[in-house]
C-alpha positions in Angstrom: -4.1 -9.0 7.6 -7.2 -11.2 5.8 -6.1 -14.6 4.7 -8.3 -14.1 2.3 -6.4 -11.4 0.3 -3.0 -13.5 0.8 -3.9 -15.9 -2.2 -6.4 -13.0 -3.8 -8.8 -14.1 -6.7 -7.4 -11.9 -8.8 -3.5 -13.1 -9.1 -2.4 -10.4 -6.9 -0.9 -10.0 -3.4 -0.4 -6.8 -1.4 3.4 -7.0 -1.7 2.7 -6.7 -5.4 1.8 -3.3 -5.5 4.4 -0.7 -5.4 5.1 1.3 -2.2 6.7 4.8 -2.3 8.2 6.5 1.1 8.8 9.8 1.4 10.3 11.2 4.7 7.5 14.0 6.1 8.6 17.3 7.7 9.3 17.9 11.0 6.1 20.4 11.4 3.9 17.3 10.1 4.9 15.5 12.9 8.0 13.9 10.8 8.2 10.4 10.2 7.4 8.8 7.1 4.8 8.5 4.5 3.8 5.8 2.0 1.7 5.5 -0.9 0.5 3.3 -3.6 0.6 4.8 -7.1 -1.6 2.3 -8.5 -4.8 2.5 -5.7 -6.0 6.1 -5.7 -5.8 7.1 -2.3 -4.1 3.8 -0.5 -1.6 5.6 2.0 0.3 5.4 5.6 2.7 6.2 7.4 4.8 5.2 10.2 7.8 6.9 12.2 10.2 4.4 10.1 10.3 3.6 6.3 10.2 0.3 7.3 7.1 0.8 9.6 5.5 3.2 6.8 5.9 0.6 4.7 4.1 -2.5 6.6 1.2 0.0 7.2 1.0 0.8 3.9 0.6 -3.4 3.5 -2.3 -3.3 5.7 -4.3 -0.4 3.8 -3.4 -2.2 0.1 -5.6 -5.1 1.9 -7.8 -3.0 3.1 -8.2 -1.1 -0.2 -8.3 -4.2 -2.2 -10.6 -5.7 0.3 -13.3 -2.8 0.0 -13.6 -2.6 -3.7 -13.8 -6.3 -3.9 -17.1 -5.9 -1.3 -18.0 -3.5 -3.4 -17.8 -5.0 -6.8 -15.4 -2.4 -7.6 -12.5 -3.1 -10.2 -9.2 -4.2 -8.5 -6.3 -2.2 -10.7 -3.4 -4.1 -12.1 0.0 -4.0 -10.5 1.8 -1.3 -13.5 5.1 -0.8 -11.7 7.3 -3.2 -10.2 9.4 -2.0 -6.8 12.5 -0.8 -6.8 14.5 0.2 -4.1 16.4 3.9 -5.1 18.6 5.9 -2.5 
């Protein structure tokens, strides 16, 4: 993961963002998937929530990274995580 998005220009840090798992069928290969509502396509997936949820740590950089090269606006954080069973 960059260092350089760890203390991020803009006030905000990957684990800002929210993360949303969803288990995926079996036929898709199963595991899990996770997505970030407020970066239009940021996603991964991993064959644990917990796993699906570190990937999806590594795209958020990734995706913040890019539009940053880019000169592309970084969205603000607009939910906060929650954890629901």
């Amino acid at each position: 993961m960059s260092k350089r998005f760890e203390q991020m220009q803009h006030g905000i840090i990957y684990y800002d963002y929210s993360v949303i798992v969803s288990p995926l069928p079996h036929a898709d290969g199963g595991g899990f998937i996770a997505y970030v509502p407020d970066l239009p396509d940021c996603m991964s997936d991993g064959n644990t929530p917990e796993e699906a949820v570190r990937n999806a740590h590594d795209a958020i950089t990734a995706w913040l990274e890019a539009a940053t090269d880019h000169g592309l606006p970084i969205p603000p954080v607009s939910q906060k995580p929650a954890l629901v069973k």
